[in-house]
N, C-alpha and C positions, 0 to 999 in steps of 0.2 A: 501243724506239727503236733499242737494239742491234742489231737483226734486220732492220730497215727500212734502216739505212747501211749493214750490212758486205755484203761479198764474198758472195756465196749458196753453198753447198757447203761450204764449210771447215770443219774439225775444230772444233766446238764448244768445244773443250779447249784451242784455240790464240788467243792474241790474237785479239780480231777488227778486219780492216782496211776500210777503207774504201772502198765501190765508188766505185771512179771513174768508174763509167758512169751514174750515176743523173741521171736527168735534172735540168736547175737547178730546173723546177717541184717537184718532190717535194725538192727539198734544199730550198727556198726555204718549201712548207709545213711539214717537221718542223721547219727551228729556226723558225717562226715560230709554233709549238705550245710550242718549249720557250720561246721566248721569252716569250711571254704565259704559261704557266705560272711561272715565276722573277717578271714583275713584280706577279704576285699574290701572290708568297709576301714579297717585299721591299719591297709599299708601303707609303712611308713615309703615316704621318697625322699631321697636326699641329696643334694647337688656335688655332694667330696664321699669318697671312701677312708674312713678313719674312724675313729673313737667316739664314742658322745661324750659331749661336756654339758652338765646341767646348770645353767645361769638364769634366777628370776624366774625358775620353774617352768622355761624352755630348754630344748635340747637342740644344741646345735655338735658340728662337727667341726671341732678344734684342736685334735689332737692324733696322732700317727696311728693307726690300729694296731694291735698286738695281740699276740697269736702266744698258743702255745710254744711254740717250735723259738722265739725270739729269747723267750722267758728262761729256755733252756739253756738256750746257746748263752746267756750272760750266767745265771745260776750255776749249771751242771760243769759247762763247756768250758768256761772259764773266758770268753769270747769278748775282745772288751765293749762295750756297750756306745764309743763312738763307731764302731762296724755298721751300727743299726742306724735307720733313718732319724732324723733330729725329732726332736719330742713332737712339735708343732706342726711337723711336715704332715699334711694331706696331699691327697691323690685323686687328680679332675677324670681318671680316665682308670679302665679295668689293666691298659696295658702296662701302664706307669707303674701299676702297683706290682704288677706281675714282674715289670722288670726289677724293682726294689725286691721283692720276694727274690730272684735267680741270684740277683747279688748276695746280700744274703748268706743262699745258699753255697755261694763259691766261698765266700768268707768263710763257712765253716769249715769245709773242705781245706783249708790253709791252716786255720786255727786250731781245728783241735785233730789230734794227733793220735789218741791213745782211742781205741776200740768205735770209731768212726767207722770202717769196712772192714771185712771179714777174709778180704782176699783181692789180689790185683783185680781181677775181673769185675769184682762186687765195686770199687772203685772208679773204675774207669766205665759202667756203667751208669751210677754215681752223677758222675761227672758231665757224660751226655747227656742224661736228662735233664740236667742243672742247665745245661750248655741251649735245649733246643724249649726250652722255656722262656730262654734270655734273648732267642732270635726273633 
């Protein structure tokens, strides 16, 4: 990788610097070699979908995820925040979450009232994709 960015010619004994001349394509594929090499070396895996909690300078997953869209719905929406999954709740599986996500989404649908859809149609389309989310 050393050899690919530096300067061509230079005293192998001397710092090496960086060509300035190298096209963006060839910078743009080596850090995108190192890049995917580092996120294979660093990815995380984790047995629940939820939150990190930092305890003893471990991180484990002890808490509900939260999204934009939740933050709203209690701040903006006015939505009351037992609507949302209990604080501690995690999620063993991509479905479970998905189905807590449609609910959710129906709950706002019920909850808030005021400039949610733009028109029966806007609505009731709305609604089916909330609906074939939750199937």
């Amino acid at each position: 990788m050393t050899d690919a960015l530096a300067v061509p010619g230079l005293d192998s004994n001397l710092t090496p610097v960086l060509n300035l001349e190298l096209p963006k394509s060839k910078l743009r594929s080596l850090w995108g070699n190192i890049a995917s090499c580092l996120l294979e070396i660093v990815k995380p895996t984790f047995p629940l979908i939820g939150s990190l909690v930092k305890v003893d300078g471990s991180f484990y997953i002890a808490a509900r995820p939260l999204t934009q869209n939740m933050s709203s719905m209690t701040q903006l929406a006015h939505i009351p925040p037992s609507i949302l999954p209990l604080e501690s709740k995690t999620f063993a599986t991509a479905d479970e979450w998905y189905g807590a996500l449609a609910n959710m989404h129906l709950a706002q649908l019920i909850f808030q009232h005021n400039d949610l859809v733009s028109s029966e149609d806007d609505c009731r389309n709305m609604y089916i994709n909330t609906t074939i989310c939750y199937l």
